[in-house]
PyMOL CGO cylinders between C-alpha atoms (Angstrom):
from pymol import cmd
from pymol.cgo import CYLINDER

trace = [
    CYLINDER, 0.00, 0.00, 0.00, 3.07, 2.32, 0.73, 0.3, 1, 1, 1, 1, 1, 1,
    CYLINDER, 3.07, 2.32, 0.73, 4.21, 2.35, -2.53, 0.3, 1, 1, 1, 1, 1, 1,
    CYLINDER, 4.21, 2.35, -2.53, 0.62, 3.55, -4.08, 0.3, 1, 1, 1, 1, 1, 1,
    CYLINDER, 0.62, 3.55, -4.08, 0.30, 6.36, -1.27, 0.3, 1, 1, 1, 1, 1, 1,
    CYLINDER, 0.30, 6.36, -1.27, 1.52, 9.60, -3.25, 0.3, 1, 1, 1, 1, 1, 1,
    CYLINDER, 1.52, 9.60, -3.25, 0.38, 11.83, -0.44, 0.3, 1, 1, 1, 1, 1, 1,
    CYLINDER, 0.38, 11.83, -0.44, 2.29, 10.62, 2.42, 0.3, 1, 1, 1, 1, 1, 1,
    CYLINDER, 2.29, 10.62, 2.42, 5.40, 10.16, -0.09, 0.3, 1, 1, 1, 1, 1, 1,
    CYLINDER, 5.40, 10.16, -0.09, 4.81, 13.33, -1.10, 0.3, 1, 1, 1, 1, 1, 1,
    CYLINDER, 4.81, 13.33, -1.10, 4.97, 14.59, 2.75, 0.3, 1, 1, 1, 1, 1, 1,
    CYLINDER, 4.97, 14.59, 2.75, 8.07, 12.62, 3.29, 0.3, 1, 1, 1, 1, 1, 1,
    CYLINDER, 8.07, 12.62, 3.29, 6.57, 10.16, 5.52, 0.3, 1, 1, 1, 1, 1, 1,
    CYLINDER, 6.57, 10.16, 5.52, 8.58, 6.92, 5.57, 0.3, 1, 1, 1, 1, 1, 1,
    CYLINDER, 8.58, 6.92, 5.57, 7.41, 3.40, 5.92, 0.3, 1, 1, 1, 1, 1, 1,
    CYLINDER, 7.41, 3.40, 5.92, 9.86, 2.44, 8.73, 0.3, 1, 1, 1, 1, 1, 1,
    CYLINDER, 9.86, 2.44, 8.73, 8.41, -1.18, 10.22, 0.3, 1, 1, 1, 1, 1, 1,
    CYLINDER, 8.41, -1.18, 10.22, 4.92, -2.76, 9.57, 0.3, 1, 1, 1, 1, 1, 1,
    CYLINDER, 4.92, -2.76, 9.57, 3.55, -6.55, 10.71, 0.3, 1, 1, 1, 1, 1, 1,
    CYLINDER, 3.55, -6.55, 10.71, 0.77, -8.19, 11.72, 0.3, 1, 1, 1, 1, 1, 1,
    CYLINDER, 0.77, -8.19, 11.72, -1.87, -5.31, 12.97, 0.3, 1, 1, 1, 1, 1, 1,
    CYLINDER, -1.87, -5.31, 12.97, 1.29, -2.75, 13.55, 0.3, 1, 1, 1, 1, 1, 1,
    CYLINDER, 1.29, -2.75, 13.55, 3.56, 0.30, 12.10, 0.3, 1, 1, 1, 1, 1, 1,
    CYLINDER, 3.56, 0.30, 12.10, 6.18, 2.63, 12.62, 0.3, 1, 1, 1, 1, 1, 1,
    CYLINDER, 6.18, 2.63, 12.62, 6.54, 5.62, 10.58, 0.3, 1, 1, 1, 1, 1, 1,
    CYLINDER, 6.54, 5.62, 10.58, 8.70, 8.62, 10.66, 0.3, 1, 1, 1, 1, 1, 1,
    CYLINDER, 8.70, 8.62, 10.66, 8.05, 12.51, 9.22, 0.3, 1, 1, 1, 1, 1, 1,
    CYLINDER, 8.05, 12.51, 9.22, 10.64, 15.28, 9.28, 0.3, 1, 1, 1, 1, 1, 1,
    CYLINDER, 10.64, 15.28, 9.28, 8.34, 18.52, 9.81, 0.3, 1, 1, 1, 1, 1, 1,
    CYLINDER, 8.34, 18.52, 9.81, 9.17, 21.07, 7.10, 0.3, 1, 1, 1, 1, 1, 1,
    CYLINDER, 9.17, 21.07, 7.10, 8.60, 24.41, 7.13, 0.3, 1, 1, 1, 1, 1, 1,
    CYLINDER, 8.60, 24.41, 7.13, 5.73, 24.39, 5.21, 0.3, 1, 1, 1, 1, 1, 1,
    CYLINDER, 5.73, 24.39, 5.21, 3.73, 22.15, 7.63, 0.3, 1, 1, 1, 1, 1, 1,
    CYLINDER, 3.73, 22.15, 7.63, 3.87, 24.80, 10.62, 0.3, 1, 1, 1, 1, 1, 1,
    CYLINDER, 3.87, 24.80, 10.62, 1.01, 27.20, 11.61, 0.3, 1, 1, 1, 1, 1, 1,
    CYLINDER, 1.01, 27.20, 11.61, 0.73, 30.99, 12.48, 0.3, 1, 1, 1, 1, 1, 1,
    CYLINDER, 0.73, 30.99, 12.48, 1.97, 30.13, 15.61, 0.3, 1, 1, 1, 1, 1, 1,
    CYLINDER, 1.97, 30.13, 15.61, 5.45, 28.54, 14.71, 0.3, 1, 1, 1, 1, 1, 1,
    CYLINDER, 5.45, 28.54, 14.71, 4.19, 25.08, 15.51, 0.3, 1, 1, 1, 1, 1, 1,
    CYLINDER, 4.19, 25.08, 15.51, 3.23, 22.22, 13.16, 0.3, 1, 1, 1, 1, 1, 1,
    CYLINDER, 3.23, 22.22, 13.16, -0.36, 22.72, 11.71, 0.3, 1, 1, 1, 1, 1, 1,
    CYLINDER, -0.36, 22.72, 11.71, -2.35, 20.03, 13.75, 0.3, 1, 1, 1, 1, 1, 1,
    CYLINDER, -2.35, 20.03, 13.75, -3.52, 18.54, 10.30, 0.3, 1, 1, 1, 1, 1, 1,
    CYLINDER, -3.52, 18.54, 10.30, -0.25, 17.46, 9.26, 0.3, 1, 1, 1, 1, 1, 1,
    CYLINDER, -0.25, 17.46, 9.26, 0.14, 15.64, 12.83, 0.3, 1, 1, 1, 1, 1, 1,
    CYLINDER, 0.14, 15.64, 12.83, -3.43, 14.06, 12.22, 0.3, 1, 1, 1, 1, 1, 1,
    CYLINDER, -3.43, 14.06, 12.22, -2.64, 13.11, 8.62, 0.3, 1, 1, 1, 1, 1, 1,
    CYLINDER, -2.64, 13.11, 8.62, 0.92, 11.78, 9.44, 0.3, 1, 1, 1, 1, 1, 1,
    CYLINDER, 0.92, 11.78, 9.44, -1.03, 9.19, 12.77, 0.3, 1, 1, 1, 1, 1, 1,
    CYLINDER, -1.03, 9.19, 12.77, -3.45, 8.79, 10.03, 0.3, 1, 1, 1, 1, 1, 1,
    CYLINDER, -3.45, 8.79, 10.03, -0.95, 7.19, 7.70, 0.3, 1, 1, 1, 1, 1, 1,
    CYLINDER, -0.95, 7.19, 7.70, 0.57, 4.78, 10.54, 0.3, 1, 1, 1, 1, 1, 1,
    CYLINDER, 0.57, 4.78, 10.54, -2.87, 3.69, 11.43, 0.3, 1, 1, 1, 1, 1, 1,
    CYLINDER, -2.87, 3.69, 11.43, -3.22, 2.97, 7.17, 0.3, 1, 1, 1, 1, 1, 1,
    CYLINDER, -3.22, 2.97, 7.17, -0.45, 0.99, 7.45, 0.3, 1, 1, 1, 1, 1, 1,
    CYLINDER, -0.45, 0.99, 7.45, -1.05, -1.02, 10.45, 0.3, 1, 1, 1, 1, 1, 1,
    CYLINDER, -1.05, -1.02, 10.45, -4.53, -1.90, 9.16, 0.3, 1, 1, 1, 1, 1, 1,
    CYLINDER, -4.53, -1.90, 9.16, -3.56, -2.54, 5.44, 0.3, 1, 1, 1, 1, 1, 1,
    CYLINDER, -3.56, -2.54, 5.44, -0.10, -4.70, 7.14, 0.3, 1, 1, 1, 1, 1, 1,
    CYLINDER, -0.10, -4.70, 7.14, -2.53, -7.80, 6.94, 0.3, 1, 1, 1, 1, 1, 1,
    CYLINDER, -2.53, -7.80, 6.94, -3.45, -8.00, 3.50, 0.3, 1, 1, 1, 1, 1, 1,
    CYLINDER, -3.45, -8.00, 3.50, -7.07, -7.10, 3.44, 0.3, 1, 1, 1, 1, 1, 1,
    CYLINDER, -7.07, -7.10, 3.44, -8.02, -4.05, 1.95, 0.3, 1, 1, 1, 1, 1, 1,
    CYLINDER, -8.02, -4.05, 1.95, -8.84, -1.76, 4.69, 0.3, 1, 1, 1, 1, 1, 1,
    CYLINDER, -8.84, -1.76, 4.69, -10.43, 2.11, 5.51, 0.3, 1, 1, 1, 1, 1, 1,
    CYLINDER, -10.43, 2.11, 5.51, -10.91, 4.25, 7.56, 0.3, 1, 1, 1, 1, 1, 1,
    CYLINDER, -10.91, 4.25, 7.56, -14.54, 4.52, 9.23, 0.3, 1, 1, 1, 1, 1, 1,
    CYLINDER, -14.54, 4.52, 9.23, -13.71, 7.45, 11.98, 0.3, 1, 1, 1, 1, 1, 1,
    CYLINDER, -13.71, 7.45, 11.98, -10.47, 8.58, 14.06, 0.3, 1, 1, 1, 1, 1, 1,
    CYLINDER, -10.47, 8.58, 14.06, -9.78, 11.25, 16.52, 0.3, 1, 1, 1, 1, 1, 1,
    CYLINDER, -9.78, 11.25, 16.52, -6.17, 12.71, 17.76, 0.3, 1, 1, 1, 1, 1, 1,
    CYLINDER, -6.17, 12.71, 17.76, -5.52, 14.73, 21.09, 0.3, 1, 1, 1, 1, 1, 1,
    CYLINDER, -5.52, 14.73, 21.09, -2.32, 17.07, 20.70, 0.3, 1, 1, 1, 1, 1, 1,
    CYLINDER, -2.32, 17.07, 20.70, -0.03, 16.93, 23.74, 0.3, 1, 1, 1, 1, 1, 1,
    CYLINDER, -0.03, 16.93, 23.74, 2.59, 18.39, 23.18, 0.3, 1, 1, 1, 1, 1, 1,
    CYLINDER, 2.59, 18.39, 23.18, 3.90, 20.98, 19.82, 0.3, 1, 1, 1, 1, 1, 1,
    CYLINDER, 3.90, 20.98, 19.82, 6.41, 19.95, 17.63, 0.3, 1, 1, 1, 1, 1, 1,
    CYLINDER, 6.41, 19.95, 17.63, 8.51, 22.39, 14.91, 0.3, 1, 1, 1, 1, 1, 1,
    CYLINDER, 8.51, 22.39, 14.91, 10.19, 22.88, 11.76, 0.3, 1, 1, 1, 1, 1, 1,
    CYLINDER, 10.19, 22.88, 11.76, 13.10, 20.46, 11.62, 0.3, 1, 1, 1, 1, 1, 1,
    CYLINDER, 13.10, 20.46, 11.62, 11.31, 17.99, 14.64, 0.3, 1, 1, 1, 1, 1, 1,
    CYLINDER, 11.31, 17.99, 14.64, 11.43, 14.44, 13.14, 0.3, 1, 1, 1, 1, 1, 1,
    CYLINDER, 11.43, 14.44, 13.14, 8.21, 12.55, 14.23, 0.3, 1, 1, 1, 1, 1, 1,
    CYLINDER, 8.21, 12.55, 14.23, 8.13, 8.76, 15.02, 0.3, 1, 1, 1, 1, 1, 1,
    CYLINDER, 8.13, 8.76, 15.02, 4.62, 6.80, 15.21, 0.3, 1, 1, 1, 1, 1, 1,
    CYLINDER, 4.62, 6.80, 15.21, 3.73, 3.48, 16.36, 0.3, 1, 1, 1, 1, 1, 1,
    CYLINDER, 3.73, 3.48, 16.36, 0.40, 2.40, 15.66, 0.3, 1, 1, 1, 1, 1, 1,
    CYLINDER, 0.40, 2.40, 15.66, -0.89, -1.11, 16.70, 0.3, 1, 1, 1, 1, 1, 1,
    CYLINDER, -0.89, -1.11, 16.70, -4.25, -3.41, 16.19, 0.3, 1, 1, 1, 1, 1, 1,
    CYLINDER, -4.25, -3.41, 16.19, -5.93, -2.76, 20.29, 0.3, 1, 1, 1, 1, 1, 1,
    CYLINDER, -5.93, -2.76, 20.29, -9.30, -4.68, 18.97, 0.3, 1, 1, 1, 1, 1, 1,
    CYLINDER, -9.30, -4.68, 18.97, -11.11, -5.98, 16.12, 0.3, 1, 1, 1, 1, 1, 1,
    CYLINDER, -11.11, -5.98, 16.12, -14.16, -7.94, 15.88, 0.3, 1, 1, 1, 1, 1, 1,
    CYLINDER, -14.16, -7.94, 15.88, -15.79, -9.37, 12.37, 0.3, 1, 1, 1, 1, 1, 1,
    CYLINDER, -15.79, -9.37, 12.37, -14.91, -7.08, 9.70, 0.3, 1, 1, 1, 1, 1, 1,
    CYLINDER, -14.91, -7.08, 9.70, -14.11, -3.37, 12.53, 0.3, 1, 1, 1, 1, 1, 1,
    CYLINDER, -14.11, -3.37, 12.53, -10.98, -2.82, 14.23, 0.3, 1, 1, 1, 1, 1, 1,
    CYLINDER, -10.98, -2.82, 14.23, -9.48, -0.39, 16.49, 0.3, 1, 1, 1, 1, 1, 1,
    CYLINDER, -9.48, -0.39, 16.49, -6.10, 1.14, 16.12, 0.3, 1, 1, 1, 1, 1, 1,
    CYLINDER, -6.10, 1.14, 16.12, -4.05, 3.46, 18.59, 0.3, 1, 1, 1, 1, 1, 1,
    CYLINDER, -4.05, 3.46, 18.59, -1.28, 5.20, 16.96, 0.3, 1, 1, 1, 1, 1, 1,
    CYLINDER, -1.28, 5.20, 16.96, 0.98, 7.35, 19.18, 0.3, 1, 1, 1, 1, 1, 1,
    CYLINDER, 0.98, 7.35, 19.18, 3.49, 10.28, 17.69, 0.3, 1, 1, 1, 1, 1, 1,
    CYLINDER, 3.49, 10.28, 17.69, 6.83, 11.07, 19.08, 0.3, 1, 1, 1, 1, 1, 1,
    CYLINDER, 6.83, 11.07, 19.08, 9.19, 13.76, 19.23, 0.3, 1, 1, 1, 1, 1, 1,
    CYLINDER, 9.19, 13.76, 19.23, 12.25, 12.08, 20.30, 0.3, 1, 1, 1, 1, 1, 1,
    CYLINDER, 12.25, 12.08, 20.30, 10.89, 10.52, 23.44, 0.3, 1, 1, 1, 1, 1, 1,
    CYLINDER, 10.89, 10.52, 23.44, 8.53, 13.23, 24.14, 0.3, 1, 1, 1, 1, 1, 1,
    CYLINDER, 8.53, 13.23, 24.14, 4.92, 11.39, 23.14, 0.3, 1, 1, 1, 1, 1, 1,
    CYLINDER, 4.92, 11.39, 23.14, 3.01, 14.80, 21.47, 0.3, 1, 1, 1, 1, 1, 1,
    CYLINDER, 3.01, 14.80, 21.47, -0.23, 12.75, 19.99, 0.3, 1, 1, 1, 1, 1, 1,
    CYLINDER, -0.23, 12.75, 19.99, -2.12, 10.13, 20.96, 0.3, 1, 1, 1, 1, 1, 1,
    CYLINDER, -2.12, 10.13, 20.96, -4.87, 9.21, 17.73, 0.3, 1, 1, 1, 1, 1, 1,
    CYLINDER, -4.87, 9.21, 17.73, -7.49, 6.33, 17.78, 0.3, 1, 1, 1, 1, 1, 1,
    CYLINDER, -7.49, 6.33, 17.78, -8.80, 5.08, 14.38, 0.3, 1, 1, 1, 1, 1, 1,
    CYLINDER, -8.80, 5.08, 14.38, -11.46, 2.59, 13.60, 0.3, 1, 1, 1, 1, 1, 1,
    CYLINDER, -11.46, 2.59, 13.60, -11.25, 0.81, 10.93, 0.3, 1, 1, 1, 1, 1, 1,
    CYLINDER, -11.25, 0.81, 10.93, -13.44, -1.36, 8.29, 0.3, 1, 1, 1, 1, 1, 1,
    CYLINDER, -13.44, -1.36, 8.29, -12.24, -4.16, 6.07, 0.3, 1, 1, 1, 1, 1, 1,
    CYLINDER, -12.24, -4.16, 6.07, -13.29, -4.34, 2.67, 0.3, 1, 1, 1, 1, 1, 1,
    CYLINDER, -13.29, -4.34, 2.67, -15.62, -7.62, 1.08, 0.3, 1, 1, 1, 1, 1, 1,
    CYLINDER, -15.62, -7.62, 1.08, -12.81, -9.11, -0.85, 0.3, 1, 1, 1, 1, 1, 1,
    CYLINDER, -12.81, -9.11, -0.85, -14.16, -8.45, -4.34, 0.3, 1, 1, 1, 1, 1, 1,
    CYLINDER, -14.16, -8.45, -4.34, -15.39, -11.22, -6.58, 0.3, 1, 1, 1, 1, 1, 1,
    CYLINDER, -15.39, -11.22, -6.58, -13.55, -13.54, -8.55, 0.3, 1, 1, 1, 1, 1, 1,
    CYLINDER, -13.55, -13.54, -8.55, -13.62, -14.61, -12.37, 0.3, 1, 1, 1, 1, 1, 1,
    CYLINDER, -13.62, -14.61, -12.37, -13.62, -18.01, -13.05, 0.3, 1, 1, 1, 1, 1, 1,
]
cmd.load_cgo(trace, "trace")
């Protein structure tokens, strides 16, 4: 799935470690990414937890979506901050799952994000 994902290439988020129902990614914060108020824009943090929580649910095999997440900011991170997430499988049941993804600067954790997630119907085969 990595390799399809223009946007998060495009962001320079990097595809670090993935497995059964986990991920670890990493994004360098450019100075493009930060707010009016020097810090990163909060979208860019939800869109970068977003991704690890992509690749922890696709890591199985199954094509998988998004059906809701949420992200509380801790702490701010800046221009030049490189960001480490680790996002792992906490539940699934039938086709839903739930993900927690938390983002690091350095050791400091700055965002915890939940996503829940929906696996696709594997579409129909020709015989």
């Amino acid at each position: 799935m990595y390799a399809n994902d223009l946007a998060s290439r495009h962001l320079g988020i990097t595809l670090d470690d993935h497995g059964d129902g986990h991920a670890t990614c990493s994004m360098t914060v450019t100075e493009t990414m930060v707010n009016g108020h020097g810090i990163t824009h909060g979208g860019y943090v939800f869109l970068f937890a977003d991704t690890t929580f992509a690749m922890a649910c696709n890591s199985i095999g199954s094509v998988t979506v998004a059906s809701g997440g949420d992200i509380t900011f801790l702490r701010p991170s800046r221009t030049g901050d490189t960001l480490t997430a680790h996002g792992r499988r906490v539940a699934a049941t039938g086709r839903s799952g739930i993900y927690d993804v938390e983002v690091f600067r350095g050791e400091e954790l700055i965002a915890v994000y939940r996503g829940r997630s929906r696996t696709l119907p594997a579409p129909p085969t020709n015989r």
